[in-house]
C-alpha positions in Angstrom: 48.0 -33.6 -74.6 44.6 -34.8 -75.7 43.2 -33.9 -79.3 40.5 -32.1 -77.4 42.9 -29.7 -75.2 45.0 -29.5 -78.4 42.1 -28.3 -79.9 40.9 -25.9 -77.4 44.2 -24.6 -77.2 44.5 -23.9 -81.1 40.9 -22.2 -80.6 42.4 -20.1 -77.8 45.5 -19.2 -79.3 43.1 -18.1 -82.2 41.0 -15.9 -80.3 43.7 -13.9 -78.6 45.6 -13.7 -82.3 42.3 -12.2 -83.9 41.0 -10.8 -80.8 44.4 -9.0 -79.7 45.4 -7.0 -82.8 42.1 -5.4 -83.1 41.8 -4.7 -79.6 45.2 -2.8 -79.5 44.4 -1.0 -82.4 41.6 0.5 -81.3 43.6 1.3 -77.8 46.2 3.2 -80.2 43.8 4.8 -81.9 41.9 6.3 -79.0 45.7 6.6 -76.9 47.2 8.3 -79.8 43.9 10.6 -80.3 44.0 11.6 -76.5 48.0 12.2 -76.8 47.6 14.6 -79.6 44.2 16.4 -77.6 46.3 16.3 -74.7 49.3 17.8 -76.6 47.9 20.7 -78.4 45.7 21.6 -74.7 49.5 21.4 -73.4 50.8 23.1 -75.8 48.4 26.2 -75.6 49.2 26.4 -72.1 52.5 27.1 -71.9 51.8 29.8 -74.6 49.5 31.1 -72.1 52.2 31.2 -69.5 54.9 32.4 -72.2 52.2 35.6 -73.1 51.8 35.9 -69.1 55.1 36.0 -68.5 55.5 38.7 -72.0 53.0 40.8 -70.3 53.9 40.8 -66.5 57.3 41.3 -68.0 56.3 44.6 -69.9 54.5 46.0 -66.7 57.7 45.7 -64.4 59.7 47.3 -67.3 57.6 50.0 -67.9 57.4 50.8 -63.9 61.3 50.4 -63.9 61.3 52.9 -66.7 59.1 55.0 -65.0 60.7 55.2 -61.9 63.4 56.8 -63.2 61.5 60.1 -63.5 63.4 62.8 -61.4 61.0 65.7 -61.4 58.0 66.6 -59.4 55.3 63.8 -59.1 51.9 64.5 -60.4 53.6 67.8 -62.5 52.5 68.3 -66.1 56.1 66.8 -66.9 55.2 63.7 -64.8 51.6 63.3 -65.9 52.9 63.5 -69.6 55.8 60.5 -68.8 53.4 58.6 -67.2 51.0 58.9 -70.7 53.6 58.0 -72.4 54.6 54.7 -71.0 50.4 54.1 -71.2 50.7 54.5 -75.0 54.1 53.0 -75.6 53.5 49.5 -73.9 51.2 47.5 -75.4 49.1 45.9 -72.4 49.5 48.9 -69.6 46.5 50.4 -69.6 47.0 53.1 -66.8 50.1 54.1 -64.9 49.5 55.6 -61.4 52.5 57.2 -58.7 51.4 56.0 -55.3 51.7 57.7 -51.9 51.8 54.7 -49.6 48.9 52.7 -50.4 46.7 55.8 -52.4 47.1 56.8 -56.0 47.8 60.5 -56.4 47.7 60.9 -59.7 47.4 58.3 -63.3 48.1 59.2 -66.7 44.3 59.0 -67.2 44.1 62.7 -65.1 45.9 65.1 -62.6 44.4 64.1 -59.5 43.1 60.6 -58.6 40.0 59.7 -56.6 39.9 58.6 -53.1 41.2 55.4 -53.8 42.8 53.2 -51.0 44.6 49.7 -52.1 43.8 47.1 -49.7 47.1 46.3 -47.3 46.7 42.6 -47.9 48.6 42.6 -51.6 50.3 39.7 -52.5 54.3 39.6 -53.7 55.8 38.2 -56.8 58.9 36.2 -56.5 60.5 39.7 -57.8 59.4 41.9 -55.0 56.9 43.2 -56.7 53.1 44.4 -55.2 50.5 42.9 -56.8 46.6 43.3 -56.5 43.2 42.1 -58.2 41.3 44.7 -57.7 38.1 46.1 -59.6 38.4 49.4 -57.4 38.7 52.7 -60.3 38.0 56.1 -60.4 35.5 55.5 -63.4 32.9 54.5 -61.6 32.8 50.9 -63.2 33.2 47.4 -62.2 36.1 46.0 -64.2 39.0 43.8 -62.5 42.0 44.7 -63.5 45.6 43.4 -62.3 47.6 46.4 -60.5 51.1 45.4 -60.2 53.2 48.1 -58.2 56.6 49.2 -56.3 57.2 51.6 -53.8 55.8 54.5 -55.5 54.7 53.7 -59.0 51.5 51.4 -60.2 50.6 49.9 -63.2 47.6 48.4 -64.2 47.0 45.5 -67.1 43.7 43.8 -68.4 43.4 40.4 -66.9 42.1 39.4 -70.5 45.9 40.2 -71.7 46.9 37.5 -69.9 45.4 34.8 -72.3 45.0 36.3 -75.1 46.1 33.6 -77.2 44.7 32.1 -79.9 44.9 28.3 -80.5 46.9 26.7 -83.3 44.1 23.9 -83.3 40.7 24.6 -84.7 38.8 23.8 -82.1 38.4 26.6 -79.3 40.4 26.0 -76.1 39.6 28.2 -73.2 42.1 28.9 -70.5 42.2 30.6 -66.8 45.0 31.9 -64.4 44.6 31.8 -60.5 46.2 33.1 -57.9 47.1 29.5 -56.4 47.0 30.9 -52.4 43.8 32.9 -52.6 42.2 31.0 -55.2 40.9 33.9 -56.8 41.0 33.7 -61.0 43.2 36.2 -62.2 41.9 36.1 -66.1 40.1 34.3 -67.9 39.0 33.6 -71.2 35.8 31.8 -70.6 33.5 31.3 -67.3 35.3 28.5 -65.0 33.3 27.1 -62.2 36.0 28.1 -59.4 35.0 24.8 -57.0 36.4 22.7 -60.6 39.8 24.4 -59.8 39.7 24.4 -55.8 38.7 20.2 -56.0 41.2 18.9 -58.5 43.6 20.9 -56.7 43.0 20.1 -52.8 43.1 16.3 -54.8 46.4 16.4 -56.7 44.1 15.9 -59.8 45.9 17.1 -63.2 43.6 16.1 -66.1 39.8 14.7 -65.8 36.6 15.1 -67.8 33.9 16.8 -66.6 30.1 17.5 -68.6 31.7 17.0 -72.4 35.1 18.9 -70.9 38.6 17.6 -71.1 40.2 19.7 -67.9 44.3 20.1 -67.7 45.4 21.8 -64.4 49.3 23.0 -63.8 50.5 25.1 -60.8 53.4 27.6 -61.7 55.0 28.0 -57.8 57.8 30.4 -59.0 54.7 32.7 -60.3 52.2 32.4 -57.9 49.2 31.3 -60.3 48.0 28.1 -61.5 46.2 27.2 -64.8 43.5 26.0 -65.8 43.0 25.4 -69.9 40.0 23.1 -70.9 38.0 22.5 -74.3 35.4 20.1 -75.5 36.0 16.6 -76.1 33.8 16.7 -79.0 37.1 17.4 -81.1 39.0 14.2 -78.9 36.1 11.6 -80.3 36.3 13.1 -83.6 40.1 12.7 -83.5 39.6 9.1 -82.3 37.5 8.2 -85.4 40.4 9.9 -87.6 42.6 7.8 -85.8 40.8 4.8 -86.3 40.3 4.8 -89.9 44.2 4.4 -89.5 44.9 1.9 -86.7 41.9 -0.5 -87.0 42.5 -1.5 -90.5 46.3 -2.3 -89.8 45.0 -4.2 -86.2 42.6 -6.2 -88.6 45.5 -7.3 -91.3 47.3 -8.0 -88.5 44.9 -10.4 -87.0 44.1 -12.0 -90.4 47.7 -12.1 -91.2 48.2 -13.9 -87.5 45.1 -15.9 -87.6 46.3 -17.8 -91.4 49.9 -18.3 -90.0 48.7 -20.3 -87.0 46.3 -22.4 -89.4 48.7 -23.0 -91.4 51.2 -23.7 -88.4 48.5 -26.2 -87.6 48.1 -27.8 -90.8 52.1 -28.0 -90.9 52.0 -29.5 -87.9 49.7 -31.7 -88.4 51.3 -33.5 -91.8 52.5 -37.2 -91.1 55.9 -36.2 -92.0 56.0 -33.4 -90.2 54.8 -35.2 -86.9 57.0 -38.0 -87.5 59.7 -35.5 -87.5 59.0 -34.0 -84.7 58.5 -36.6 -83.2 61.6 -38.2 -83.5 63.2 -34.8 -82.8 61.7 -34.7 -79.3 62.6 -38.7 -79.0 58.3 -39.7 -78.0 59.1 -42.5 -80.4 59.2 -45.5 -77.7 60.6 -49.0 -77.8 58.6 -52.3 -77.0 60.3 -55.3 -77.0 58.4 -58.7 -77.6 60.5 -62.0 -76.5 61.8 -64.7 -78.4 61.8 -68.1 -77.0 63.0 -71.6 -77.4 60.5 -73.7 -78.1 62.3 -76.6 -76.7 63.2 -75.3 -73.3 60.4 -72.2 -73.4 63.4 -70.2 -72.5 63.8 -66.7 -73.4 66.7 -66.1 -75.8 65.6 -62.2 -77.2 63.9 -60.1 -78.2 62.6 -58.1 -81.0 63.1 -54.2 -80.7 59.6 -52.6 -82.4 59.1 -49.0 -82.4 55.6 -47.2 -81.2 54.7 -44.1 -81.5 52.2 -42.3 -78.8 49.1 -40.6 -79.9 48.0 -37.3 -78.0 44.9 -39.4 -77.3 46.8 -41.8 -75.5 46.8 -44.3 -78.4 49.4 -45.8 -80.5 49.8 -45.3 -84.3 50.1 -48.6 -86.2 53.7 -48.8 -87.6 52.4 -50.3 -90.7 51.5 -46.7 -90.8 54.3 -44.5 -89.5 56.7 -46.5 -90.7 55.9 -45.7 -94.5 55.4 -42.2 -94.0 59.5 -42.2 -92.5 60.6 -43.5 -95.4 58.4 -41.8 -98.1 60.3 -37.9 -96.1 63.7 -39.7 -95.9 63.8 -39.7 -91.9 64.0 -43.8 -91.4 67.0 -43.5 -90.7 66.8 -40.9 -88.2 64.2 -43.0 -87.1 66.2 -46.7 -86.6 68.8 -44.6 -85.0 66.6 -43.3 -82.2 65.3 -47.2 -82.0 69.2 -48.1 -81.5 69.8 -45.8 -79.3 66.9 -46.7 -77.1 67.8 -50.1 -76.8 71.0 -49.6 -75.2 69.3 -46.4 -72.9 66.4 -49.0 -71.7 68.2 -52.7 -72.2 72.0 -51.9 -72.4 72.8 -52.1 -68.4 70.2 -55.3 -68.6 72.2 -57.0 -71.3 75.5 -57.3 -70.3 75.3 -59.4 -66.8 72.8 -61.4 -69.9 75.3 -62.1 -72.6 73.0 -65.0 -74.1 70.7 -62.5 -74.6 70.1 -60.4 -78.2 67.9 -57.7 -79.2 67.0 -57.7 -82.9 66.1 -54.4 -84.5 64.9 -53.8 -87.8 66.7 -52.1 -90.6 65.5 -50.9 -93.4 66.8 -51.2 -96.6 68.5 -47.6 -96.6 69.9 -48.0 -93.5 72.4 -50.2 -94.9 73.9 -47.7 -96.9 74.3 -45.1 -93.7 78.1 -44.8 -92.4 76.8 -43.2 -89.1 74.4 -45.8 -88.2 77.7 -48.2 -88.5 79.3 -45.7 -86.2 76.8 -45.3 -83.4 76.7 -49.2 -83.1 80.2 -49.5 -82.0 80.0 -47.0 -80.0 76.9 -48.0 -77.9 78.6 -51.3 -77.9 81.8 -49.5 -76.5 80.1 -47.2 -74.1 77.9 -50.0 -72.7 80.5 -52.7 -72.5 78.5 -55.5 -74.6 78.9 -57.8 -77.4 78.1 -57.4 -81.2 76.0 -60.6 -81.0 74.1 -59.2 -78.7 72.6 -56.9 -80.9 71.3 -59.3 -84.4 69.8 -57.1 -87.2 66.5 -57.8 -89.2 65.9 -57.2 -92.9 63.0 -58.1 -94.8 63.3 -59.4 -98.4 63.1 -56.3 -100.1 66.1 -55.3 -98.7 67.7 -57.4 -101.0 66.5 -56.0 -104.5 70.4 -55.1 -105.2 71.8 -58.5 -104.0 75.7 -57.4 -104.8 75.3 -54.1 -102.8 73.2 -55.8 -99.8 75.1 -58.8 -99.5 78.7 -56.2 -99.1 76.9 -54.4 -96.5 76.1 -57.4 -94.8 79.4 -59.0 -94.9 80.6 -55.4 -93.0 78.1 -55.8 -90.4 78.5 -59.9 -89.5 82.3 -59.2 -89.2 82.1 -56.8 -86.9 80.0 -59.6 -84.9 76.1 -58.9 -85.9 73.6 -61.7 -86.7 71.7 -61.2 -89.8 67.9 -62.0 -90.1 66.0 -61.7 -92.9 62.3 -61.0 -91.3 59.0 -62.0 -92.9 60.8 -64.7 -95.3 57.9 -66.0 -97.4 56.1 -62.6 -98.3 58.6 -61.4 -100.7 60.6 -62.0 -103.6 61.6 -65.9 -101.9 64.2 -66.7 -104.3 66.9 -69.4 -103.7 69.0 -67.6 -106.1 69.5 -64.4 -104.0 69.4 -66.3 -100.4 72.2 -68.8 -101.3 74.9 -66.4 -102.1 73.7 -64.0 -98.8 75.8 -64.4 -95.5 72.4 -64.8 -92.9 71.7 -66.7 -89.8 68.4 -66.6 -89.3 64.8 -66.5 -91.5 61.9 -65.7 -89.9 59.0 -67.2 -90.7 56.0 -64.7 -91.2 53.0 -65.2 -89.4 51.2 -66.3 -92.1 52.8 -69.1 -92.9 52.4 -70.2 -89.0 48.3 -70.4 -89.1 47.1 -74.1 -88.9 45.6 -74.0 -92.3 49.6 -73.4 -93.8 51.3 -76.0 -92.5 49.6 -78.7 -95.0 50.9 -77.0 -97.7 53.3 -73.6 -97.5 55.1 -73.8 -94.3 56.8 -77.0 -94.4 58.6 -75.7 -98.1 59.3 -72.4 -96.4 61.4 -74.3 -93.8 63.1 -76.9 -96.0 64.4 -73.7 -97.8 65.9 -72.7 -94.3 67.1 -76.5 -93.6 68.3 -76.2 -97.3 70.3 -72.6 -96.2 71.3 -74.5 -93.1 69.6 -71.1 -91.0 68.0 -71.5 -87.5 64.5 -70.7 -87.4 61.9 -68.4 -85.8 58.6 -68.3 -85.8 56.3 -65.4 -85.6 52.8 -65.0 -84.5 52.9 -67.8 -82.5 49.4 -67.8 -80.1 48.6 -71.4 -79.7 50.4 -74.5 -77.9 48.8 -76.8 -81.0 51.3 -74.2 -83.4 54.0 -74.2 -80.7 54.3 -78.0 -81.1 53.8 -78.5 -84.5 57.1 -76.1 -84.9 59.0 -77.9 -82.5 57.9 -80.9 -84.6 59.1 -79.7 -87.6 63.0 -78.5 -86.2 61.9 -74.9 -85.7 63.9 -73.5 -83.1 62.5 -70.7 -81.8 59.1 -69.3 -81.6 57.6 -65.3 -81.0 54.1 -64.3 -80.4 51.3 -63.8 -78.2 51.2 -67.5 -76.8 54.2 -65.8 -74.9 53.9 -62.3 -74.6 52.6 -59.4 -76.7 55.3 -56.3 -76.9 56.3 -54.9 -73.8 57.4 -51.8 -72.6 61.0 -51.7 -71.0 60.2 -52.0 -67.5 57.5 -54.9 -68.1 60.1 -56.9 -70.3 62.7 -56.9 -68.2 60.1 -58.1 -65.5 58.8 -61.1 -67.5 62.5 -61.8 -68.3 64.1 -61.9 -65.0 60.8 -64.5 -64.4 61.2 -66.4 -67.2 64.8 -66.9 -66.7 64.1 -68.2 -62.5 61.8 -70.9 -64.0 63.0 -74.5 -63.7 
């Protein structure tokens, strides 16, 4: 991934952490608003439909009581029993005795007018007439809910039938309708009936209409539906209430989310950090760079050096990396990954090859590592190849602590590993600690292979090998003039761009197969 999508990516993540939190908070605020508006118009509807039930309750009980009467209808006896169910229950506001369809007498007088009920009554689930009529003796318009059996009527104020008060503060209004005719039974406020008829014929059960929040329920086992509504002034209020609540915790949130990806990123982006990750997810890679006689112009190896990929399809310096492993303690971890890479790319390569090595570097700590020791022989096991095959490189400062280094050594050149010491020249280069070191091989450092150094430095630096009796290689060879002058001088092998610059796997194996065909 590119620093640019990595980039965009941090800045998208970003947005949806920040953007997310606040965003959901203001959804709870105005869901969790809307619940409780929707819970308290709920809520005062079924204590509509609990007092509807109450009072269509007390009207059958007061006609069943009624009905018991034995004497002679419309008598003084039966005019006064009829007055007193009137008083005693609450929301009967008339009782009448019926002869078929006409009222003979109430318990508001003797004899009743010329009243007919219309035939086309309605039943409750009961048995029980029922009627909507505003038809009266008084000589008034006033609907009124007649609810009757075969002989006895009574009649209850539609009003009764909501008279509820809210628990809220805010008014709530609420209407019952006959659900087959349509016709609003009681109300507590003016309905537009179309509203009802609408929402119904569309299976609608709560909508907002002109500033109205509108909740709609059909009670089949009554007969009625209802309708209870209020202004959604209360709702927005609410809403604000709730988001004095939500919107702060949505913004910590995203603040709080926003500073752990930053510092996610920063974390990330440390040198150790990366390194370790890196070498977690194994995008360290291997190059290998040939050695050569410079007699025959033969391959004879090749030196293992690690790279490390850039998102922006660059390669880190190791001059770089490599300090920054050592400095968190992961070079091991990270010459481990290089060993094991050799014998993942190389190891099936080497053994048809055995006068073929691959040199990797160690550094100083490695020496002291028992599982580094391990997971040599085992790769050396598993892949069926010889120690020498595999020659180690350390550079001077390996040897600070001569006594420990040169036991560690002796461990790893008896179990069949060649010892270089890499860069000889740029460090301490003292006799005294290379004479009493079991080595094979000094490497000269490129410095001491420029033209201008061999008048003066380089031919010291390889009597001190002649001296050591230690073959020879030569790094940053890039000329045939240098080539020959090493050859001149007894150096037996040579390593640099005159041959080839570090390759990956594929491409080394390529230019060794074709090096090897030559004649």
């Amino acid at each position: 991934m590119t620093n640019t999508r990595l980039i965009a990516l941090v800045i998208t993540v970003l947005f949806l952490v920040v953007l997310l939190p606040v965003t959901l908070s203001i959804w709870l605020a105005h869901y969790q608003a809307q619940k409780d508006f929707t819970h308290t118009l709920d809520d005062y509807g079924e204590r509509v439909i609990q007092r509807s039930q109450q009072v269509a309750d007390q009207a059958k009980q007061a006609i069943q009581v009624i009905s018991q009467f034995q004497g002679t209808p419309c008598s003084d006896e039966h005019l006064m029993a009829m007055r007193r169910i009137a008083y005693t229950w609450r929301d009967v506001q008339e009782v009448l005795w019926l002869d078929g369809l006409q009222p003979r007498c109430s318990s508001m007088e003797k004899r009743s007018a010329e009243i007919w009920f219309p035939s086309n009554f309605g039943y409750t689930h009961d048995g029980y007439r029922v009627w909507l009529t505003s038809d009266n003796d008084l000589g008034i318009k006033h609907a009124m809910v007649a609810l009757a059996n075969e002989h006895y009527m009574v009649m209850v104020d539609p009003t009764a039938f909501v008279d509820v008060l809210p628990f809220s503060s805010w008014n709530i209004n609420a209407a019952l309708i006959a659900t087959r005719s349509g016709h609003i039974i009681a109300q507590n406020a003016d309905l537009t009936p179309n509203l009802w008829e609408n929402a119904h014929r569309d299976g609608v059960r709560t909508f907002e209409r002109k500033g109205m929040m509108y909740n709609l329920r059909d009670y089949p086992e009554l007969g009625i539906s209802l309708v209870v509504w209020a202004s959604t002034l209360p709702l927005d209020e609410s809403w604000h209430r709730q988001l004095l609540i939500w919107l702060p915790l949505g913004i910590f949130i995203s603040l709080a989310g926003a500073g752990l990806i930053i510092w996610m990123v920063r974390r990330t982006q440390l040198p150790w950090h990366r390194i370790q990750d890196a070498i977690k997810n194994r995008t360290i890679e291997v190059y290998y760079q040939p050695v050569v006689s410079l007699k025959t112009k033969k391959i004879v190896g090749a030196e293992a050096l690690a790279r490390w990929p850039q998102p922006d399809g660059t390669f880190l310096s190791p001059d770089i990396f490599i300090p920054i492993a050592e400095q968190a303690g992961l070079i091991t971890d990270l010459t481990k990954l290089v060993v094991e890479k050799i014998f993942e790319d190389l190891g099936a390569w080497l053994k048809p090859h055995p006068q073929l090595h691959i040199s990797v570097n160690l550094d100083p700590s490695d020496l002291n590592s028992p599982s580094l020791s391990a997971l040599l022989f085992h790769k050396l096991l598993e892949y069926g190849i010889s120690p020498s095959q595999i020659a180690l490189e350390l550079t001077e400062r390996s040897f600070i602590d001569p006594q420990r280094s040169s036991a560690r050594l002796s461990q790893f050149r008896e179990a069949g590993h060649a010892i270089y010491i890499d860069d000889f020249g740029t460090g301490y280069s003292s006799l005294s600690f290379l004479k009493d070191l079991q080595v094979d091989t000094l490497k000269i450092d490129k410095a001491f292979v420029d033209p201008q150094a061999f008048t003066s430095l380089t031919p010291h630096v390889i009597e001190i090998a002649k001296t050591l009796n230690l073959s020879m290689i030569a790094e940053g060879v890039e000329t045939q003039s240098q080539a020959d002058w090493l050859e001149a001088h007894d150096v037996q092998f040579g390593q640099g761009w005159l041959y080839s610059k570090a390759l990956p796997k594929e491409a080394f194996i390529a230019w060794a197969e074709a090096n090897l065909k030559q004649a």
